[in-house]
C-alpha positions as CSV (number, residue, x, y, z in Angstrom):
1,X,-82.1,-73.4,-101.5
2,X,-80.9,-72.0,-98.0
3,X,-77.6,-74.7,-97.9
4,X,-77.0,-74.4,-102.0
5,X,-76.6,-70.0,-100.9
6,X,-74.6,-70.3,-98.1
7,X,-71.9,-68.0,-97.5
8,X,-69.5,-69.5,-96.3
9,X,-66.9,-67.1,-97.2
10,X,-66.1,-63.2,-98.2
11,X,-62.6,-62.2,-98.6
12,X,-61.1,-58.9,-99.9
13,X,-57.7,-58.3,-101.8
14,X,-56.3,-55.4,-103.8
15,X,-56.4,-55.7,-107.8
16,X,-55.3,-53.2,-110.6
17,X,-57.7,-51.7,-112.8
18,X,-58.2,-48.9,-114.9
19,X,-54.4,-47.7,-114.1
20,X,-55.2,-47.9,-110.1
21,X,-55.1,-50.1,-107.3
22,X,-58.9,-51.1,-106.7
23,X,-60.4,-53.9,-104.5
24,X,-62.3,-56.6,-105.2
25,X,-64.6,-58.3,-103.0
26,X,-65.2,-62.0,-103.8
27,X,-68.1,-63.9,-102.3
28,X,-68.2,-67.8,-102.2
29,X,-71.3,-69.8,-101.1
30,X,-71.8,-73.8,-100.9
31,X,-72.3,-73.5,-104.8
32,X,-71.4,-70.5,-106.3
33,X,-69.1,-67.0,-106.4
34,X,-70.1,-64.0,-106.4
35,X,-67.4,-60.4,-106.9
36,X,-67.3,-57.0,-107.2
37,X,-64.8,-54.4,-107.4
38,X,-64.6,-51.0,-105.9
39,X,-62.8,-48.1,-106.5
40,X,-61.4,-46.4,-102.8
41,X,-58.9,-43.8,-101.7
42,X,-57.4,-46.8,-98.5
43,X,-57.7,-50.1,-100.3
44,X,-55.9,-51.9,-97.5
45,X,-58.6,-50.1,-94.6
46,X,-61.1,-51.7,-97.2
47,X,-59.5,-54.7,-97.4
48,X,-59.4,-55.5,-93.4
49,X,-62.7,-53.5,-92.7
50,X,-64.3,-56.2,-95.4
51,X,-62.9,-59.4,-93.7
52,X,-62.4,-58.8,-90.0
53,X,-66.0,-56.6,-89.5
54,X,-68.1,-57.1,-92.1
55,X,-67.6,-60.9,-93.2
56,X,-67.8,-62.1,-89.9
57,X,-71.3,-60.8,-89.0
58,X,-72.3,-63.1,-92.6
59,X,-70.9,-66.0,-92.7
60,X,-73.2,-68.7,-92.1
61,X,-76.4,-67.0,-93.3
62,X,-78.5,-67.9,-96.7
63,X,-77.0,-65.5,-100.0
64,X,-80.2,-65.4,-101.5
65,X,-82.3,-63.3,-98.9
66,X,-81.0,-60.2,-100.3
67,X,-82.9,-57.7,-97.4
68,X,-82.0,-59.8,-94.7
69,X,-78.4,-59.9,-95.6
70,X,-78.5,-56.3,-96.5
71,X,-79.7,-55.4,-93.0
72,X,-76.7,-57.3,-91.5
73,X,-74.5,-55.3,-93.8
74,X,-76.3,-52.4,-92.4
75,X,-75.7,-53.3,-88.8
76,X,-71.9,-53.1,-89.0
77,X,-69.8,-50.0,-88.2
78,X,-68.9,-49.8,-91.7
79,X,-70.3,-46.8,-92.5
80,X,-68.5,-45.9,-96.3
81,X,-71.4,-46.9,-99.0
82,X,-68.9,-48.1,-101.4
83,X,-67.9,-50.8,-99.0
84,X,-71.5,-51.8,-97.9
85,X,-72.4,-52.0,-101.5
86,X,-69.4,-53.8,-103.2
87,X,-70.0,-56.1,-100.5
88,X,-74.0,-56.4,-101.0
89,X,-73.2,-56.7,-104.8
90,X,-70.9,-59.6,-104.2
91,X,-73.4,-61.5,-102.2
92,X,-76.4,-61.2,-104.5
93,X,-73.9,-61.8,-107.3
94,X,-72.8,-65.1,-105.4
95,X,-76.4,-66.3,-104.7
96,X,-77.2,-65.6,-108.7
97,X,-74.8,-67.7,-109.9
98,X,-75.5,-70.0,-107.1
99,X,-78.6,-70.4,-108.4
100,X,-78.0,-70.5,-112.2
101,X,-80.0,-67.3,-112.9
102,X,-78.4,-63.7,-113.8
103,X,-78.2,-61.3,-111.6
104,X,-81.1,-59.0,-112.8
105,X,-83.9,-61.8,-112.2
106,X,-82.2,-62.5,-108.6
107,X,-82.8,-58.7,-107.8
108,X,-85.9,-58.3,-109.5
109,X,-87.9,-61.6,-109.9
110,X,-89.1,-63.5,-113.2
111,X,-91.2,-60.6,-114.0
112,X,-88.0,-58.1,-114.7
113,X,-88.4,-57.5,-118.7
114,X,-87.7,-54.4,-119.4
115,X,-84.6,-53.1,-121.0
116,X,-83.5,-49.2,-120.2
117,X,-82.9,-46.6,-122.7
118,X,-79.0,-46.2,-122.6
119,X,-78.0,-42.8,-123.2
120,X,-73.9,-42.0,-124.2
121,X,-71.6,-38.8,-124.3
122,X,-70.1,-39.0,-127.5
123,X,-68.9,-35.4,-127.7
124,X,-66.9,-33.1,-125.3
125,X,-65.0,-29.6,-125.0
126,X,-63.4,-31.4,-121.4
127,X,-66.1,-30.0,-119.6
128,X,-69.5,-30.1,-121.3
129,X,-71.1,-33.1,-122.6
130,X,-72.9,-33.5,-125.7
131,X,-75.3,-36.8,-125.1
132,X,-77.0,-39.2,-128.1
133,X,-80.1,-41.3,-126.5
134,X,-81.8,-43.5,-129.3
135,X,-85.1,-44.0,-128.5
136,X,-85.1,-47.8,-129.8
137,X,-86.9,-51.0,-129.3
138,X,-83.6,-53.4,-129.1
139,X,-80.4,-53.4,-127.8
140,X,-78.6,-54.6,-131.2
141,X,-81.0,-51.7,-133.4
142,X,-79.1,-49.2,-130.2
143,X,-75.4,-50.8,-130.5
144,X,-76.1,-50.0,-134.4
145,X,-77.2,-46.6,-133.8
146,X,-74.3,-45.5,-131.5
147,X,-72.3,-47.4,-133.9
148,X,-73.6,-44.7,-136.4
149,X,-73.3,-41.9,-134.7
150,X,-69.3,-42.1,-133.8
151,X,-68.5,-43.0,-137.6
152,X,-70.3,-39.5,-138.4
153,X,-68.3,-37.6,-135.5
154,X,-64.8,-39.9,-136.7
155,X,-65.6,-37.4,-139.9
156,X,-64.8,-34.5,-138.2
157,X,-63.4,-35.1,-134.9
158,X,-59.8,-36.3,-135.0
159,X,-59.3,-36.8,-131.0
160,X,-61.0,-40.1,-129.0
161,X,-60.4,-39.3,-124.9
162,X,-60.3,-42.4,-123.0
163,X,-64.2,-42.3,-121.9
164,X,-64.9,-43.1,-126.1
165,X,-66.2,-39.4,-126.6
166,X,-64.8,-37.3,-129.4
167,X,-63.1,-34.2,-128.0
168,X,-64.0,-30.5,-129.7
169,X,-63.3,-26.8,-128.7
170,X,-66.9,-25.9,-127.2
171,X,-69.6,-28.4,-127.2
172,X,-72.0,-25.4,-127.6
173,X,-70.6,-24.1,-130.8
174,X,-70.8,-27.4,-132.7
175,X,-74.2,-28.3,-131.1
176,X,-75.6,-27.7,-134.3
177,X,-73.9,-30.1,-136.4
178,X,-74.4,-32.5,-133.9
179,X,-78.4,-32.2,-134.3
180,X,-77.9,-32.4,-137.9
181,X,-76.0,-35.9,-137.9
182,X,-78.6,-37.4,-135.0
183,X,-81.5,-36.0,-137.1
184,X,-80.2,-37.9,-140.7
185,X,-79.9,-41.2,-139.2
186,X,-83.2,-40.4,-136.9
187,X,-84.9,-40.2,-140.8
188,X,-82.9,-42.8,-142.1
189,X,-83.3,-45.4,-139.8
190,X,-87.3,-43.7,-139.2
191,X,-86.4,-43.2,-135.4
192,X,-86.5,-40.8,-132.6
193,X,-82.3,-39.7,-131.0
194,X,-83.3,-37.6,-128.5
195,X,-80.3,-35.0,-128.0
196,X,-79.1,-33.9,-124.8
197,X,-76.0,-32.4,-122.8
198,X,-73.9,-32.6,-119.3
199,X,-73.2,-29.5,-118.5
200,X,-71.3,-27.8,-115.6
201,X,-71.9,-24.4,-116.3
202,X,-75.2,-22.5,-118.0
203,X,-75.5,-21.8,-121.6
204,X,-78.2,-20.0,-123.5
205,X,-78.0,-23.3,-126.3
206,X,-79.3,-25.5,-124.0
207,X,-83.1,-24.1,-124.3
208,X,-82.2,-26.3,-128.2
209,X,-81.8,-29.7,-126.3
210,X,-84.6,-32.5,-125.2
211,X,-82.3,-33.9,-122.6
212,X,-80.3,-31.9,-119.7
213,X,-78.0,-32.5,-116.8
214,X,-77.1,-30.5,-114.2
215,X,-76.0,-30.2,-111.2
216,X,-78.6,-27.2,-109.8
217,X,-81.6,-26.5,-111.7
218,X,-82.2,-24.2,-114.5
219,X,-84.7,-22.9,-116.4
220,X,-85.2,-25.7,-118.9
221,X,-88.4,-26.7,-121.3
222,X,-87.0,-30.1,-121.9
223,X,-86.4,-33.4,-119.8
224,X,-84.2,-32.4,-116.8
225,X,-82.0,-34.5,-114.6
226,X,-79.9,-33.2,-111.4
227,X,-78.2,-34.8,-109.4
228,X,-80.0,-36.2,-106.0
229,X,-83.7,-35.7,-105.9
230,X,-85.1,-32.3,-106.9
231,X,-88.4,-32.7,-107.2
232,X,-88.9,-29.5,-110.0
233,X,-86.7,-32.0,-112.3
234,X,-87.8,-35.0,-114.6
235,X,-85.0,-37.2,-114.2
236,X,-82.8,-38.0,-110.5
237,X,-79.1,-39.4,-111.0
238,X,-78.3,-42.3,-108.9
239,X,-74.7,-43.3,-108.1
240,X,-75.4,-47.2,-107.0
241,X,-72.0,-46.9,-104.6
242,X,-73.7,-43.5,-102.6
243,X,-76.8,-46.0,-101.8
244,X,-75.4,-48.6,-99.2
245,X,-76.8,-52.0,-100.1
246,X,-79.3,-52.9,-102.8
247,X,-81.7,-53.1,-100.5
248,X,-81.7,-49.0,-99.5
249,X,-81.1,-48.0,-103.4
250,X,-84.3,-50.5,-104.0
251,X,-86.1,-48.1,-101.5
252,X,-84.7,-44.9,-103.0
253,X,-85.7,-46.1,-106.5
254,X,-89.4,-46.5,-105.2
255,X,-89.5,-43.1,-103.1
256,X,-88.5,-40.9,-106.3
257,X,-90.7,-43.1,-108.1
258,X,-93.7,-41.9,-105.6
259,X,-92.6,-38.3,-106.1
260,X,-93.0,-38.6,-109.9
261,X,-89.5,-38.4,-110.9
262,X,-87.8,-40.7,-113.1
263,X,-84.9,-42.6,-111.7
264,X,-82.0,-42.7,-113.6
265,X,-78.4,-45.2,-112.9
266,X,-74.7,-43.3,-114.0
267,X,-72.0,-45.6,-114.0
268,X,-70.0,-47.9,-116.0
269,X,-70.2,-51.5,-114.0
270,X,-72.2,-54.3,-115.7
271,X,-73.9,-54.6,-112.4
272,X,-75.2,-51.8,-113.4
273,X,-77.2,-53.3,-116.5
274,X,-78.4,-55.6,-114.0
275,X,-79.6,-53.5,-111.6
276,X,-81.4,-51.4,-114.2
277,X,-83.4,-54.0,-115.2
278,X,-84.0,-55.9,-111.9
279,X,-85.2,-52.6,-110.5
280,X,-87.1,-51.2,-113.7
281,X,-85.0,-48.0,-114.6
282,X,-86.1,-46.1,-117.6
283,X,-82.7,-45.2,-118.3
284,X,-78.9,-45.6,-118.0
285,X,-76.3,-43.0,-118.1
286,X,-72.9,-44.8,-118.8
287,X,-70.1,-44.1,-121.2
288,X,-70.0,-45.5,-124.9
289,X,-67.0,-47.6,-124.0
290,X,-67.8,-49.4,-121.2
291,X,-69.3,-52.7,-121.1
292,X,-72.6,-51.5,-119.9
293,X,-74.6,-51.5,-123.7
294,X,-72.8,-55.2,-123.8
295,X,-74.6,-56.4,-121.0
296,X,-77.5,-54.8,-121.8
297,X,-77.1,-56.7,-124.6
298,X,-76.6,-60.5,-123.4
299,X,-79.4,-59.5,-120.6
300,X,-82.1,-58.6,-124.3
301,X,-80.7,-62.8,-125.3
302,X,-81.7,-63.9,-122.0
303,X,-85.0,-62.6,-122.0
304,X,-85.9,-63.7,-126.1
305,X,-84.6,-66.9,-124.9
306,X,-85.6,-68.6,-122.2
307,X,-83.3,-71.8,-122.4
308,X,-80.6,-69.4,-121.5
309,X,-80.3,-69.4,-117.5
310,X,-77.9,-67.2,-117.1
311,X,-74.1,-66.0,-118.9
């Protein structure tokens, strides 16, 4: 396995995406490639920091022992956690393919079956965020319930922004309405859509929600998420690219799982997908448009058939 996962390569170049200059970091071992692309303010600083100190210090050594690689990663001067884990991501991606599994299995082993809940903002006043999380046993019943969802809001709402959430006045004010149209299809399709909200600054209407996030914590009966770990919350928000490698975010993911608090991944990569289900996160926080419920998707084939290495 160690010669098939050898890196024998990682270089760095600037790409556009999503209307800015991003870089992508593409690994290639004796069998396989592996990428991922990062969004920084100096994409040609990340572009030499990534081939002249960090690839260097790992050509040569085996793709698949994620920790070991991880702690090479670690022992660079690079110190920016978007570069150390677009390049981790790139590696593990690389020794995936090299080994004709997906990504989620590589990170997690065989024994990594559970799907996460996905939970989408579908409504917002430009600050606040109303959230839908179907509380479903499939990925396809999900797709359909989201699918649902934004044909009831299309009703009303006249304005899509570019995150796929309809755009109101004052989330607060049509929080109502909202309930009503998750509660019909909850009875219709006999299932529990958990309602919930982002919201930057306090309002009394959020005591009427199962879900919350925010950024400091407030008096709240429900499930609360915050940012970082608070350990008076339910939920802690993880942004994979403030963690390092996968290696420390592996760690993290353990520690707030000692503490009692539910991890939860925000983001819009399909790595992401991956990750939640290599590392067994409960649930995703990622935006109705992005390819994240896709993923989750192909990952539910995978596991219902086993034929299927990987995609």
């Amino acid at each position: 396995m160690e010669n098939t996962t050898t890196i024998e390569r990682i270089s760095a170049k600037k790409v556009f995406k999503n209307s800015k200059i991003q870089v992508k970091i593409t690994t290639f071992t004796t069998t396989g490639i592996g990428y991922d692309v990062i969004d920084v303010e100096n994409p040609d600083y990340v572009v030499s920091d990534v081939e002249n100190v960090v690839a260097p210090e790992l050509v040569g050594y085996p793709a698949h022992d994620q920790d070991f690689i991880d702690s090479l990663i670690c022992d660079t001067s690079v110190d920016s956690p978007k570069i150390t884990m677009g390049v981790s991501l790139s590696i593990a991606r690389a020794a995936a393919n090299s080994m004709d599994i997906p990504l989620f299995k590589h990170i997690g082993g065989v024994l990594s079956t559970e799907i996460p809940i996905l939970g989408c903002s579908v409504l917002t006043d430009k600050e606040n965020k109303l959230i839908a999380i179907p509380m479903v046993e499939s990925i396809g019943e999900m797709a359909f319930i989201y699918n649902r969802i934004l044909n009831e809001l299309s009703k009303k709402y006249d304005v899509m922004n570019f995150n796929g959430e309809y755009v109101c006045k004052n989330v607060f004010n049509e929080m109502d309405e909202f309930k009503s149209i998750l509660n019909n299809i909850a009875d219709e399709e006999d299932i529990d859509i958990l309602t919930g909200a982002a919201i930057v600054e306090y309002n009394d209407r959020v005591s009427e929600l199962d879900y919350l996030e925010s950024y400091e914590i407030v008096e709240f009966d429900g499930m609360l998420c915050t940012d970082g770990i608070n350990e008076e919350a339910d939920f802690s928000k993880i942004n994979p690219y403030n963690m390092g490698t996968l290696t420390e975010m592996y760690h993290y993911i353990s520690y707030l799982l000692e503490k009692g608090l539910i991890p939860t991944i925000e983001g819009n990569k399909t790595s992401f997908s991956h990750i939640g289900v290599g590392f067994r996160v409960p649930l995703l926080r990622a935006n109705i448009n992005s390819n994240v419920l896709n993923e989750l998707w192909n990952i539910e084939r995978i596991l219902n058939n086993p034929n299927m290495s990987r995609f």
